[in-house]
Each structure stands twice: as C-alpha cells, then as structure tokens.
C-alpha positions as CSV (number, residue, x, y, z in Angstrom):
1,X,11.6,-40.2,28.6
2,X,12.3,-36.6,27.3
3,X,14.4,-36.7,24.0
4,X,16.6,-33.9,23.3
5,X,17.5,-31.4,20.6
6,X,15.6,-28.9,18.5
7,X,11.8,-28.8,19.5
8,X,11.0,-26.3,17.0
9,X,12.0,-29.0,14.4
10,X,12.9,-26.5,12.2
11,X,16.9,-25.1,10.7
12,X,18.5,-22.8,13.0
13,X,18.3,-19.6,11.8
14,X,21.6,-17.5,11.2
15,X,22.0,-13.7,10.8
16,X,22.4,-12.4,7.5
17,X,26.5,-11.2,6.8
18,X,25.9,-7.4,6.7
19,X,26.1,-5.8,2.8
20,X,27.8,-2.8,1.9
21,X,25.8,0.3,0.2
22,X,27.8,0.0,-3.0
23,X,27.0,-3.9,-3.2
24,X,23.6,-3.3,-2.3
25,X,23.5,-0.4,-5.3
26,X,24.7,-2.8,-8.1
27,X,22.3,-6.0,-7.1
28,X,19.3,-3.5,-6.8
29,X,16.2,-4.0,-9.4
30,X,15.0,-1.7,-11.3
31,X,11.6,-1.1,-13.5
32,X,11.8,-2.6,-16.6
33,X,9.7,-2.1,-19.7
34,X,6.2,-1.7,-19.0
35,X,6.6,-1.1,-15.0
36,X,6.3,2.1,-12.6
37,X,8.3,2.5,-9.5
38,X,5.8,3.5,-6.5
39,X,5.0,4.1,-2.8
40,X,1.9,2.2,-1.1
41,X,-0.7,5.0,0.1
42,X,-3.0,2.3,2.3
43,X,-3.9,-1.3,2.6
44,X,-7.3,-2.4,1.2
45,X,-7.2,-5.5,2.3
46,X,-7.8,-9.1,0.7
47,X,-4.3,-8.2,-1.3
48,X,-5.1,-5.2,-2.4
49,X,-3.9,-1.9,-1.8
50,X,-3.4,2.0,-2.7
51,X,0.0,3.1,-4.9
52,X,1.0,6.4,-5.4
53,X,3.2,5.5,-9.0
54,X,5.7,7.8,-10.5
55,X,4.0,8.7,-13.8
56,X,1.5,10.8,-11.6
57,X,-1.2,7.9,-11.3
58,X,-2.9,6.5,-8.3
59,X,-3.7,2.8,-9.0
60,X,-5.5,-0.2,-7.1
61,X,-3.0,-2.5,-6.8
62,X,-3.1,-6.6,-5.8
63,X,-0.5,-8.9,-4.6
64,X,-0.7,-12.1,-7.6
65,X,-1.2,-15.4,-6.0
66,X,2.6,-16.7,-6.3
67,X,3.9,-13.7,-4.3
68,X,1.0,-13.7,-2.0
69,X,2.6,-15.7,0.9
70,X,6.1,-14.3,0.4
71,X,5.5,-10.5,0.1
72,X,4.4,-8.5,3.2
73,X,3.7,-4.8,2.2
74,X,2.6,-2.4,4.2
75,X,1.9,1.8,4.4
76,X,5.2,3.9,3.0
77,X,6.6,0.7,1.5
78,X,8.7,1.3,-2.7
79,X,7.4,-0.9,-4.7
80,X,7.5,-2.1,-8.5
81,X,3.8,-1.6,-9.8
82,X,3.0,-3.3,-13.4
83,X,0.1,-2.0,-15.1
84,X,-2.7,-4.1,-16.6
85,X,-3.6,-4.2,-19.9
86,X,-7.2,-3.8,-19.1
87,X,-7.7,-0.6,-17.3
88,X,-4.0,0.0,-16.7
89,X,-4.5,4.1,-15.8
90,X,-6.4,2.9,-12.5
91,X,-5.3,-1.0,-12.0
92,X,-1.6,-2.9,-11.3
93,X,0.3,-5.9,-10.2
94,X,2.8,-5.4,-7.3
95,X,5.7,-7.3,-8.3
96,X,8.6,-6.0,-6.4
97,X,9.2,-4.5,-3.1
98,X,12.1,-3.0,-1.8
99,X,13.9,-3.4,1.8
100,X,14.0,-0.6,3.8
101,X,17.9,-0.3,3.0
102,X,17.3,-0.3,-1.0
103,X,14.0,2.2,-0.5
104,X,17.0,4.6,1.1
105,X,19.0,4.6,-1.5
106,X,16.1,5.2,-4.1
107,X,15.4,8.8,-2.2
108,X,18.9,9.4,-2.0
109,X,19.6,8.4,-5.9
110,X,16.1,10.6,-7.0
111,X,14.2,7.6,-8.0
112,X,11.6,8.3,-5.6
C-alpha cells in the first residue's frame, strides 16, 4: 500500500518575494569597529581561505565553527574579514558575506 504526499518529508520550499535596490541598500551590513571589508583571492581548504582586505593586507582567513555549515564562500566572493588579536596583519575571521546583489551595489557605492 503506497501512502501519499511529500516523500521528501521536508517544507515546500517557496521563492523568495523579489527586493528592490533601495530596500536592499538600507538593510545592507556594513564593517563595524575593528572589521575590514574584503574580496576572497582562493580557497585553502579545511575553512580556510585567501582575502584581499581593504586596508592593503592579504590575510589567511577561516570560517568559525558556528558559521561553518551555513556560509558557502567561494573565489570573487565580498566578505566582512575580522582581524585577530594575535597576528592580526596576516590572520582573520570571515564573519559576513555578501549576496551577489549586495556585492553589486558595494562596486557601484565605492566600497570595494
């Protein structure tokens, strides 16, 4: 006996209601204190990656454990870099990335 429905067993997914440029502009982060907008050079793998940062520094960067599963970075990607303490000229955290739509408005603003 074959049961119907969902097989999947999962929600149904729904596409997301399309958001203008200026609403996207005004809910947009931004560095805070401390943090360095930047562009991802090249994977390393195991996290860890290559990011060209706006204050002129090229820094190995990681991926913390509670973002791990829910951030996917790859080459070319804006990201929100936050320097160490120890080591912060050469190490960061990558705390942020941006959508491809957001990363467009960046360029466009100057940012990056």
């Amino acid at each position: 006996m074959q049961r119907g429905g969902n097989r999947g067993g999962g929600k149904k997914k729904t596409p997301r209601d399309p958001v203008s440029m200026e609403e996207e502009r005004r809910r947009m982060r931004y560095p805070k204190d401390g943090e360095v907008m930047g562009v991802v050079l090249g994977l390393m793998g195991g996290s860890r990656m290559k990011v060209a940062c706006k204050d002129g520094k090229e820094r190995m960067c990681r991926i913390p454990g509670k973002l791990r599963n829910r951030v996917w970075v790859r080459e070319g990607d804006v990201v929100i870099v936050k320097p160490w303490e120890i080591e912060g000229e050469k190490k960061g955290d990558v705390i942020w990335r941006y959508w491809p739509v957001q990363a467009r408005i960046l360029k466009e603003e100057g940012h990056v």
